[in-house]
C-alpha positions in Angstrom: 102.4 113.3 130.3 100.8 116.3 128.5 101.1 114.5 125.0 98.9 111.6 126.9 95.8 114.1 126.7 96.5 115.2 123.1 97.0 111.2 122.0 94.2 109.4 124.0 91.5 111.8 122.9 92.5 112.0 119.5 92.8 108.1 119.0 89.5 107.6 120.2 88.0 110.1 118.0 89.8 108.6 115.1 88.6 104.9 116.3 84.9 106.1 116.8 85.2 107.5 112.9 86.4 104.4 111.7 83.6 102.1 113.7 81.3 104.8 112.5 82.1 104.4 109.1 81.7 100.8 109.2 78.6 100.5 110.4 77.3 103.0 107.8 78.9 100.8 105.4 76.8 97.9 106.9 73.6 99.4 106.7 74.1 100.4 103.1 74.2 97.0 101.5 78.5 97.5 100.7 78.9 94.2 102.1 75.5 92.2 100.8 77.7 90.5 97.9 81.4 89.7 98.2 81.8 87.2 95.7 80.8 88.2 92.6 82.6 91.4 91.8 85.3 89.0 92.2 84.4 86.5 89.7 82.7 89.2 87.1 86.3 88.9 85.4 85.9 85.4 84.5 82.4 86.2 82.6 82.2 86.7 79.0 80.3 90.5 78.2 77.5 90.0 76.3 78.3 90.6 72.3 77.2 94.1 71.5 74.5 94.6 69.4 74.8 95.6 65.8 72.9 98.3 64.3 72.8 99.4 60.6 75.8 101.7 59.8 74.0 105.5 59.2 74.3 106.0 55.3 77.2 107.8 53.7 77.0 110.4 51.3 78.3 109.2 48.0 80.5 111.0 46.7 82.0 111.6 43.0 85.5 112.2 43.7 87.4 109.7 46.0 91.2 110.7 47.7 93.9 108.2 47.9 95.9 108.3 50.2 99.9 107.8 50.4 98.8 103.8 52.0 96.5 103.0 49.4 98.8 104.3 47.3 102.0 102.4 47.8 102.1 98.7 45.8 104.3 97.5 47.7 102.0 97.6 50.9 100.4 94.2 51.5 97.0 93.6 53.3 97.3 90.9 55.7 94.9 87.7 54.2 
């Protein structure tokens, strides 16, 4: 009987967070627009713009490395 007076109390105070919560959800706008965060996927992203590559410093002496190196290393065509 004594765990009655713990439960009941504590159940209420867990259901008045959870209506409490949901009506601050409500009045926020979270549940204005269900659909289309759902359907976003399905959109292509716009293409990304393209802006001029910053300059590189030329430079006199150039490193290979052991890829450019190897003949026997094929570039895919």
């Amino acid at each position: 009987m004594e765990t009655i007076f713990v439960l009941l109390p504590l159940a209420l105070l867990i259901a008045a967070i959870a209506v409490g919560l949901f009506v601050w959800a409500a009045r926020t706008g979270q549940f204005d627009d269900l659909d289309t965060p759902a359907v976003r996927i399905l959109f292509d992203d716009e293409e990304p713009r393209r802006t001029a590559a910053p300059p590189t410093p030329a430079s006199s002496t150039t490193t290979t490395t052991t890829a450019d190196a190897d003949p026997t290393r094929r570039t895919p065509a």
